[in-house]
C-alpha positions as CSV (number, residue, x, y, z in Angstrom):
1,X,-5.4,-16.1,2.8
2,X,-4.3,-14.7,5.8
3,X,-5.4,-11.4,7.5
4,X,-3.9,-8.9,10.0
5,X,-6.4,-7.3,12.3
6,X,-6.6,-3.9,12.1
7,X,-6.4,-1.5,15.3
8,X,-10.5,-0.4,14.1
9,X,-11.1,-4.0,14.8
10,X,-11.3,-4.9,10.7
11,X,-9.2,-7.0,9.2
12,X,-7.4,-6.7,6.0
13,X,-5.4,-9.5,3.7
14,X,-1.8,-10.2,4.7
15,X,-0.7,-9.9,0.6
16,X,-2.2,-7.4,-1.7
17,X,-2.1,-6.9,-5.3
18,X,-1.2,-3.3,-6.9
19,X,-2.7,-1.7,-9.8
20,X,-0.3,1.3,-10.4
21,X,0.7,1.4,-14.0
22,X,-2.6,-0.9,-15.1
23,X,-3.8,0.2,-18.1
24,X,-7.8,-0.4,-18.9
25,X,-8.1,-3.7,-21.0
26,X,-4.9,-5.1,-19.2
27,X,-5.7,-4.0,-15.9
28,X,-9.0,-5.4,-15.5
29,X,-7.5,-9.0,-17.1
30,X,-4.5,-8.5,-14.5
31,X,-7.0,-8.3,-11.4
32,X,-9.5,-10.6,-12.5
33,X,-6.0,-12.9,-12.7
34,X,-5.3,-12.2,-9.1
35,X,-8.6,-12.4,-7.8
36,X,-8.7,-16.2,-9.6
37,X,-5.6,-17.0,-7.8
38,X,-6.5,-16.4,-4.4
39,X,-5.4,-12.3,-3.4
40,X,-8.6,-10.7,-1.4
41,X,-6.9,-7.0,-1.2
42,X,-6.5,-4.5,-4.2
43,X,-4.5,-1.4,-4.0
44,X,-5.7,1.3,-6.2
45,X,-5.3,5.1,-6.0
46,X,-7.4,7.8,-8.2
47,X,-3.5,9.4,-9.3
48,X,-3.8,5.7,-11.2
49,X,-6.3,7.1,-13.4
50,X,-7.6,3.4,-13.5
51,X,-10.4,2.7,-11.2
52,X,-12.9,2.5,-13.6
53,X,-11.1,-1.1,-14.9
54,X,-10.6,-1.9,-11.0
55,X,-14.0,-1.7,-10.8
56,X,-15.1,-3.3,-13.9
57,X,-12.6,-6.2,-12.8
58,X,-14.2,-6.6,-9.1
59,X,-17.5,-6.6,-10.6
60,X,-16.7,-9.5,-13.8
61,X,-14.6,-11.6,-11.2
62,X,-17.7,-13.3,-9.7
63,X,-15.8,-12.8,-6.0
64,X,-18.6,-11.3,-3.9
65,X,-17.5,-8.0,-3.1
66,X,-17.9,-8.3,0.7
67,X,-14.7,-11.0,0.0
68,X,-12.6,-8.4,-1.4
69,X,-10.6,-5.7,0.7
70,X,-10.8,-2.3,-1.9
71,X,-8.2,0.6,-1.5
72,X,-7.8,3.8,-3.2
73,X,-6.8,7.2,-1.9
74,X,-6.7,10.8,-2.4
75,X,-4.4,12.6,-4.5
76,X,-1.7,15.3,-2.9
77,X,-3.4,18.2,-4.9
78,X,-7.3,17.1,-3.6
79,X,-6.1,17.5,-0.2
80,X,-8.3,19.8,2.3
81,X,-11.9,19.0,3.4
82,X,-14.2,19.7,0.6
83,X,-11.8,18.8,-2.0
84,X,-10.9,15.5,-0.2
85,X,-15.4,14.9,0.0
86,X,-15.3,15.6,-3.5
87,X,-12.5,13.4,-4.9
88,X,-13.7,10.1,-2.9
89,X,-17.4,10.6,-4.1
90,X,-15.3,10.3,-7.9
91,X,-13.4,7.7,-6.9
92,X,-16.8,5.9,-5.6
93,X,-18.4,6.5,-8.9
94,X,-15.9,5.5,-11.0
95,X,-15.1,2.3,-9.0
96,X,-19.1,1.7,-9.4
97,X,-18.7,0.7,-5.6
98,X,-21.2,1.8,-2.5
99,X,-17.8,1.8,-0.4
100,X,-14.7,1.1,0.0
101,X,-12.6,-0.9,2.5
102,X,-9.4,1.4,2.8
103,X,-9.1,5.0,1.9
104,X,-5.7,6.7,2.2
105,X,-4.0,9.7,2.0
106,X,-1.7,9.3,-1.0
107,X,1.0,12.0,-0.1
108,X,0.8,14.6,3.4
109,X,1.1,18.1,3.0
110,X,4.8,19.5,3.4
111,X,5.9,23.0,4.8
112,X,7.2,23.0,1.0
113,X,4.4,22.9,-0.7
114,X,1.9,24.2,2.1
115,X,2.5,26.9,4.7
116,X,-0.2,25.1,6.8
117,X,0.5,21.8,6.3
118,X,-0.4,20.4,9.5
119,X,-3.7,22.0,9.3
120,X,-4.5,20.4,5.4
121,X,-3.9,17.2,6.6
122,X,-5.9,17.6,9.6
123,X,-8.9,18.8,7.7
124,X,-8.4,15.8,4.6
125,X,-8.1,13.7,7.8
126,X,-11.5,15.1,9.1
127,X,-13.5,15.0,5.8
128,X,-12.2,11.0,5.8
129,X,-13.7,10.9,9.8
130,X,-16.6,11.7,8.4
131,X,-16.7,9.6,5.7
132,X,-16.1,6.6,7.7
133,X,-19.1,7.9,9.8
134,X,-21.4,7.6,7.0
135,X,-20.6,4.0,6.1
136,X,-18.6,5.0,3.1
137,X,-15.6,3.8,4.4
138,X,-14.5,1.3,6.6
139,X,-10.7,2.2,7.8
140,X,-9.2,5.1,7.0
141,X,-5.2,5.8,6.7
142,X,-2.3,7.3,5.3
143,X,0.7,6.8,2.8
144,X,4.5,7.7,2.8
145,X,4.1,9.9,6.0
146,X,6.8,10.0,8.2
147,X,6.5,10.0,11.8
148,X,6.5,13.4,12.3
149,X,3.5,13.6,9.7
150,X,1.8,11.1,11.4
151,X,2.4,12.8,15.3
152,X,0.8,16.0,13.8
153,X,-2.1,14.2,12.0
154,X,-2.3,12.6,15.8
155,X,-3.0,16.1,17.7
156,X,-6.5,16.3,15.7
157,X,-7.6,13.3,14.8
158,X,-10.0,11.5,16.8
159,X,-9.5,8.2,14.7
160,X,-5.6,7.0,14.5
161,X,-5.1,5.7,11.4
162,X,-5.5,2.1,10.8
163,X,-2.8,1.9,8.0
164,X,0.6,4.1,6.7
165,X,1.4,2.7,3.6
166,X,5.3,3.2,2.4
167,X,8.3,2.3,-0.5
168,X,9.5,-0.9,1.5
169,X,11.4,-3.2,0.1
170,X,14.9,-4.8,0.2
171,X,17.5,-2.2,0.2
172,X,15.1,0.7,1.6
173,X,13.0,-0.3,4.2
174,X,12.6,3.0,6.6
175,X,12.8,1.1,9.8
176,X,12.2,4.1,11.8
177,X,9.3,4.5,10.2
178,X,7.8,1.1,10.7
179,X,8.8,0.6,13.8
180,X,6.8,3.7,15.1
181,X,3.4,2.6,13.3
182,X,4.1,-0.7,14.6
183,X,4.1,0.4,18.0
184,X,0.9,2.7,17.8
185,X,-1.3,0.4,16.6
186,X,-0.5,1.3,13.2
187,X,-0.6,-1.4,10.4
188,X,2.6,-1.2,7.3
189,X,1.5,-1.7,3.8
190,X,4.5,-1.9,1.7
191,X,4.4,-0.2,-2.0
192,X,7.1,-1.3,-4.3
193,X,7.8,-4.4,-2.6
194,X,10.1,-5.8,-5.1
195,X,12.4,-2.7,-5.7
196,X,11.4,-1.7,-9.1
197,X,12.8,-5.0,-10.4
198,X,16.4,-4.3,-8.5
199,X,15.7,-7.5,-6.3
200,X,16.3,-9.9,-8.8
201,X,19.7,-8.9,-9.5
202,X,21.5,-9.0,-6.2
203,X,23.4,-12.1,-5.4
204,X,22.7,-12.6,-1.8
205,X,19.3,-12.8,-2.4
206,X,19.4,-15.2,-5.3
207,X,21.6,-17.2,-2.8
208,X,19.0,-17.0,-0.1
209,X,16.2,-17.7,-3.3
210,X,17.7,-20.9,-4.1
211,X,18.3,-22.5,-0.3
212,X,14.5,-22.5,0.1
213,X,14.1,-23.4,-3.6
214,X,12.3,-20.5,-4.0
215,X,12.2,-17.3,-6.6
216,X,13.5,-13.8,-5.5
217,X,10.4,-12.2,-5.4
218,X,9.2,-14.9,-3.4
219,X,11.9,-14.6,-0.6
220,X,11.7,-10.6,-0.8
221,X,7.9,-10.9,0.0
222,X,8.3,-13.4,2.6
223,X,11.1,-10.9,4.3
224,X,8.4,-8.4,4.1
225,X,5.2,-10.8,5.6
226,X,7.7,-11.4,8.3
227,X,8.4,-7.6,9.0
228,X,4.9,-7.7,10.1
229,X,4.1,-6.0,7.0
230,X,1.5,-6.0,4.1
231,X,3.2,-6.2,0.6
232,X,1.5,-5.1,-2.8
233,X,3.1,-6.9,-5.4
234,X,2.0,-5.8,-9.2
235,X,2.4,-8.2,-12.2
236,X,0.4,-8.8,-15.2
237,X,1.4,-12.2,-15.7
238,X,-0.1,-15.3,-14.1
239,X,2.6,-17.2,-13.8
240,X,4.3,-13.9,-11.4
241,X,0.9,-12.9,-10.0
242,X,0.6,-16.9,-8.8
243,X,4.3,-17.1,-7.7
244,X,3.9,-14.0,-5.6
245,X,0.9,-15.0,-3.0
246,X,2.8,-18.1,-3.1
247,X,4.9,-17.8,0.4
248,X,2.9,-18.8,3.1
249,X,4.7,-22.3,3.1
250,X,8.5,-21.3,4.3
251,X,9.9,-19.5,6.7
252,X,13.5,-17.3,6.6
253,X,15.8,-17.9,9.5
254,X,16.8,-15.2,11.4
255,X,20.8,-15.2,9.7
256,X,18.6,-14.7,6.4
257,X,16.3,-12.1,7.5
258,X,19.8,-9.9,9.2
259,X,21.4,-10.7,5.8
260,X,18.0,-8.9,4.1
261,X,18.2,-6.0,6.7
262,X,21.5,-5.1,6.1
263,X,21.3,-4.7,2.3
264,X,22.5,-1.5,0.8
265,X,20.3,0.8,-0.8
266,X,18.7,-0.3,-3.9
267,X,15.4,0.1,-6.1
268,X,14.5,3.3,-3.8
269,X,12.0,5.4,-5.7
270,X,13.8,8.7,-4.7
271,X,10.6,10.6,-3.6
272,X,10.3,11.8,-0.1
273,X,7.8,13.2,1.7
274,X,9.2,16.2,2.9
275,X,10.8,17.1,-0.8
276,X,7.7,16.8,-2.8
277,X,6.9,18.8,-5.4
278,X,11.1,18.7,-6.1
279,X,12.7,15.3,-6.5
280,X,15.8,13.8,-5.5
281,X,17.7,12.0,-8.4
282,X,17.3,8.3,-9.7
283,X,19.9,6.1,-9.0
C-alpha cells in the first residue's frame, strides 16, 4: 500500500474502501473482503447508519487496528459544539474503537440552512480541535466544502484541515476545488470515484481501459491516484474490491489523462454544498 503524508505529519493510504450503502451482514463481509485484499483505509460516516458492522468487521479481520486508517464524520444536522462532542462519542461507541484515524465534517453549514453558518462550522471545527487534543482523534477534516467554506473555517481554526473530501470522478471533478486544497497543504479524498456506475459506459474510457489492458474502474482510479488524490471505491464483490486496489502497476500518459479531464459531465450526484437542504435534479 502506498501512503500520502498528511500536512499533521500522519499518513493515510493512497486507496480507500467506502462503506456507504453497506448493510450489516454484508457490510461487515465486504470489509473484511477488502481488508483481506490489501486496502488499510475505511471510509465510514455515522449518516451510514453502519458503524456498528464497520466495527465488528475491523475487529473479526485479525488486521491489528493500529494497521488500519478509520474514518467517519459528523452528520450536517449534529453540527455545533456540543452536538458535534456528542455525535463522535456515538460514533466511538458504536465503532467499539478508543479512536479514530480521520474525523470529518460530512456537509458545512450554508447561509441556507444557517444564518450563522460561518460561526457553526467554526464551533464543530473547535469541538473536533479538542478532540484531537484528547487523543480521540488523530487528523481532523472536512467534506464537500468549497473554498470559500474552507477560507472561513480558516479565520478560526487553529488546526487546517488535514483532508476535504469531495464527488470526484470522471466527468465532475471540481478542479477549482482541488487545486486550492492542494496548494494549502490540504489532502483530496475522492467520494464516488467511479460515477455512480456512469464510467463504464463511456467509450473513451473503454478505449483508454483496453490500451493498458486494464478495466474501466481501474483506469478511472488510476486518473484519480494521479490527480494527487485519494479515491474510495465501494464494492461488495471480491473480484471488483480486488480489481480496484489493483493500479499501482501502470501509468496514463499525459494525452490519456487530458482526454480524462476533458470529459463532459457525467455520474455527478447533483448535491452542492451551497443548495443543501434543496436539491438540484438527477441527470
Amino acid at each position: 500500500m502506498k501512503y500520502l503524508k498528511l500536512n499533521d505529519g500522519n499518513q493515510i493510504p493512497a486507496i480507500g474502501f467506502g462503506t456507504y450503502k453497506a448493510t450489516e451482514e454484508e457490510g461487515i463481509e465486504a470489509v473484511k473482503t477488502a481488508l483481506r485484499n490489501g486496502y488499510r483505509l475505511i471510509d465510514g460516516a455515522a449518516k451510514y447508519e453502519n458503524e456498528v458492522a464497520v466495527g465488528k468487521a475491523i475487529k473479526e479481520s485479525g488486521i491489528p487496528r493500529e494497521e488500519i486508517f478509520v474514518t467517519t464524520k459528523v452528520w450536517r444536522e449534529n453540527l455545533g459544539y456540543e452536538n458535534t462532542k456528542k455525535a463522535f462519542e456515538d460514533s466511538l461507541q458504536k465503532l467499539n474503537l478508543d479512536d479514530v484515524d480521520l474525523y470529518l465534517i460530512h456537509w458545512p453549514a450554508n447561509a441556507k440552512n444557517f444564518e450563522n453558518w460561518q460561526e457553526i462550522n467554526a464551533e464543530t471545527w473547535r469541538a473536533m480541535e479538542d478532540l484531537q487534543k484528547e487523543g480521540k482523534i488523530k487528523s481532523i477534516g472536512v467534506s464537500n466544502f468549497w473554498v470559500e467554506h474552507v477560507e472561513a473555517l480558516m479565520k478560526t481554526a487553529k488546526v487546517k484541515p488535514a483532508i476535504n473530501q469531495i464527488e470526484f470522478h470522471p466527468g465532475y471533478w471540481q478542479p477549482e476545488v482541488t487545486e486550492f486544497c492542494q496548494k494549502h497543504g490540504i489532502v483530496v479524498e475522492a467520494w464516488s470515484p467511479l460515477a455512480r456506475g456512469k464510467v463504464f459506459e463511456n467509450e473513451a474510457l473503454k478505449k483508454i481501459a483496453e490500451n493498458h489492458g486494464k478495466s474501466v474502474s481501474q483506469i478511472s482510479l488510476r486518473w484519480i491516484v494521479q490527480h494527487g488524490v485519494v479515491p474510495i471505491p465501494k464494492s461488495t464483490t471480491e473480484e471488483r474490491i480486488l480489481d480496484n486496489i489493483s493500479i499501482f502497476d501502470f501509468e496514463l500518459n499525459s494525452d490519456e489523462m487530458k482526454t480524462m479531464n476533458e470529459l463532459p459531465e457525467m455520474g455527478f450526484s447533483g448535491e452542492l454544498p451551497n443548495i443543501w437542504p434543496d436539491r438540484i435534479p438527477q441527470e
